[in-house]
N, C-alpha and C positions, 0 to 999 in steps of 0.2 A: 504494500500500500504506500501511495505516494506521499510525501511528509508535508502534513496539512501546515506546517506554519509558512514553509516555502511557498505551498501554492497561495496562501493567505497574502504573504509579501508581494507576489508578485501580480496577484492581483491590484491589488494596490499600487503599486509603481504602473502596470500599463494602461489602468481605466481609471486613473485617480479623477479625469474630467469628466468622465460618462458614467459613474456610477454614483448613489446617493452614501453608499456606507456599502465598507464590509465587514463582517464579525465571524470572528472565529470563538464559538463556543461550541461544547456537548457533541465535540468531536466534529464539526461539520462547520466548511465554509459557507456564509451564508451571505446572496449580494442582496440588495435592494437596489432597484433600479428605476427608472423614469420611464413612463410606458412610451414617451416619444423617443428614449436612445436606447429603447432596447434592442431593435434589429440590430441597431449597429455593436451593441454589446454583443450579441448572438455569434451573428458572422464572425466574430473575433475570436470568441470561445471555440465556436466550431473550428476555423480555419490555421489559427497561430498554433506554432507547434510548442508552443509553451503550454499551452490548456491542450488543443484536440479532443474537445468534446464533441466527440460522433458521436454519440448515441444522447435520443432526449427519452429517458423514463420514464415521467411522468410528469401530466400536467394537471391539474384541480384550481378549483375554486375555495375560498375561505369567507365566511361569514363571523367578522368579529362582532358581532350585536348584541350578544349575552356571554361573550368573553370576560372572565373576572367574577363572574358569579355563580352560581347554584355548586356546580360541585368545587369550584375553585374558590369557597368561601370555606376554606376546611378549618381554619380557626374560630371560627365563630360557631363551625357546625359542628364539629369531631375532629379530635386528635390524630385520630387513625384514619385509614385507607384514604382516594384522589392523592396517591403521593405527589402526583404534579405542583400539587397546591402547594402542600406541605416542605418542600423541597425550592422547588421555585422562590416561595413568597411574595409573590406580587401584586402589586395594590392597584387597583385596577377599575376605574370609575368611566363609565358610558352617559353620555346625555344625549337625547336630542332634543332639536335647534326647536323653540319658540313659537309661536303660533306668528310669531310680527318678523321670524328669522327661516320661516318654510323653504326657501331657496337654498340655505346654507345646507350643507353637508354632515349629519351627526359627524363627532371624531371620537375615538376610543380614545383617552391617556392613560397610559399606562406607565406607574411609578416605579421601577428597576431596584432591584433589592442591590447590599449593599453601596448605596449611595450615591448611585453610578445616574441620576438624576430622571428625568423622564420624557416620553417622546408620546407625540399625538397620532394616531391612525388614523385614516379615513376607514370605510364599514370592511368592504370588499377590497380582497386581492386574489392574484393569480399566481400562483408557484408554479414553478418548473427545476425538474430535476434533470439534471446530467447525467453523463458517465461518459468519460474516456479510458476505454478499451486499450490504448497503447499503451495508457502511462499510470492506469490504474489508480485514478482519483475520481471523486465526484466531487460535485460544486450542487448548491440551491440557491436559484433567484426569485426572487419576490417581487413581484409589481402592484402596486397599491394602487385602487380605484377608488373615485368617487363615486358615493351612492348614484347620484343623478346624473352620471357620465360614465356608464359602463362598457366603456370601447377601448381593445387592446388590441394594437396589429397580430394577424397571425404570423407564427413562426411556421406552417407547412412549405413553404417552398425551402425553410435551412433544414428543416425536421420532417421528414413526410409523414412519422410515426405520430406528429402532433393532430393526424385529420381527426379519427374517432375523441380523442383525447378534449380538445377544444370543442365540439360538437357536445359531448358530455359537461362540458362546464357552463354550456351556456344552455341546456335544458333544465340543470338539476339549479342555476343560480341565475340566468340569466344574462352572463358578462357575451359582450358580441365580441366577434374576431374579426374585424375588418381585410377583407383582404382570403378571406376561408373559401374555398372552390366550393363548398356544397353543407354551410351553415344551417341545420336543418335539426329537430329533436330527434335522441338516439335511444334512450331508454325508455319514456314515456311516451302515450299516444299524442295525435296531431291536434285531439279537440281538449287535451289537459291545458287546465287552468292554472298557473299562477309556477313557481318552481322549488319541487320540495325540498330540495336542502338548504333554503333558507330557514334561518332562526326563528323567525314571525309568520312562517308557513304553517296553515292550520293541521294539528295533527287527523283529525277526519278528513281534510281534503275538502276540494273547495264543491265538489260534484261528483257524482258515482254515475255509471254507466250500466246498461242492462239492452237486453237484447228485445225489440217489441216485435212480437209473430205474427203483430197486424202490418206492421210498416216493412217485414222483413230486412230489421239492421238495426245497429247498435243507437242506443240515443243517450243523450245525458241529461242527467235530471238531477236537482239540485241535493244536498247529502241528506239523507233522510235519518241518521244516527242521532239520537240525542247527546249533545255533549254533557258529563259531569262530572263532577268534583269529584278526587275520589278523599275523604278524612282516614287520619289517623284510627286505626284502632284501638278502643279505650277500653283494657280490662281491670275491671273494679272487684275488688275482694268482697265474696259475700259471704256469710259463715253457715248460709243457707244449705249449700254446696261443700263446704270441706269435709272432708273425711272422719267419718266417728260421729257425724251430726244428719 
């Protein structure tokens, strides 16, 4: 395996003006980039024989919108188990913008344990994972989007393996890939509503479909599930019930 602090360095020495940040933590170089330089980061990774990142592994979507809470509230909720929390410790507060700020962009801040200060996210990003086969390193880039501006150039013409890949990101989240030969839903049907692996995607779904033997074909019709709560289980001692009574 190739020695992550080298590829870290030189990172850095050859994109110091096209990339936002690099960090080397948890064994893994990680770029953040600008989704207007990223081609030109790409072609670089791919083509310089310093990286030769042929192969792209994988591409996904990320929904930071409930980032920082429910199970990564492990302090306040339990000691044990979400070790990420635990481990991590990060302090991690979401808002969104105002009813008089609707335009603006919620942003995640997120406060960096050991003292290492704090940085603002917008909702959505786009990951992509490398691999170079010659020199036996990986790299991950991150492109952060704007909720209300979810357009990222495709990489299929440096990647072909990115077609399925970005097709999937933009069904299950919604981010479009400008520039994609054949942009189209790959897991879900053509007449599905809204994209479920968003954080504020309803977990019944927005409509159900069934097949009608008078129209012969599928139709959709609005979710017929009641939604509910589910409470706590409360068991109360009763002396009604124990043993010997």
């Amino acid at each position: 395996m190739a020695d992550l602090t080298v590829l870290h360095a030189n990172i850095n020495e050859h994109f110091a003006a096209l990339i936002d940040n690099a960090e080397l933590a948890y064994g893994e170089v990680t770029l953040t980039v600008d989704r207007s330089k990223w081609l030109d980061v790409a072609l670089q990774l791919r083509d310089d024989a310093k990286f030769a990142f042929n192969m792209l592994i994988d591409v996904c979507g990320v929904d930071y919108l409930h980032y920082g809470r429910g199970e990564w509230e492990t302090y306040e909720a339990t000691t044990t188990g979400f070790e990420r929390g635990v481990e991590s410790n990060y302090s991690v507060e979401y808002e969104k913008p105002s009813r008089d700020h609707q335009e603006a962009s919620p942003e995640l801040t997120v406060t960096l344990p050991d003292g290492r200060g704090s940085v603002a996210k917008p909702r959505f990003a786009v990951v992509y994972h490398l691999l170079s086969v010659t020199l036996n390193q990986r790299i991950r880039i991150c492109v952060l989007l704007d909720e209300h501006d979810l357009v990222v150039p495709s990489i299929f013409e440096i990647w072909p393996a990115a077609n399925w890949f970005e097709r999937e990101a933009f069904d299950l989240f919604g981010i479009h890939f400008s520039g994609h030969p054949d942009l189209r839903r790959i897991l879900t049907d053509y007449g599905f509503v809204g994209h479920p692996f968003r954080k504020d995607f309803p977990l019944i779904g927005n409509v159900e479909v069934r097949y009608d033997g008078k129209l012969k074909r599928v139709v959709y019709e609005p979710v017929s599930i009641q939604p509910r709560v589910l409470e706590p289980k409360v068991i109360r001692r009763d002396n009604r019930y124990e043993a010997g009574e």
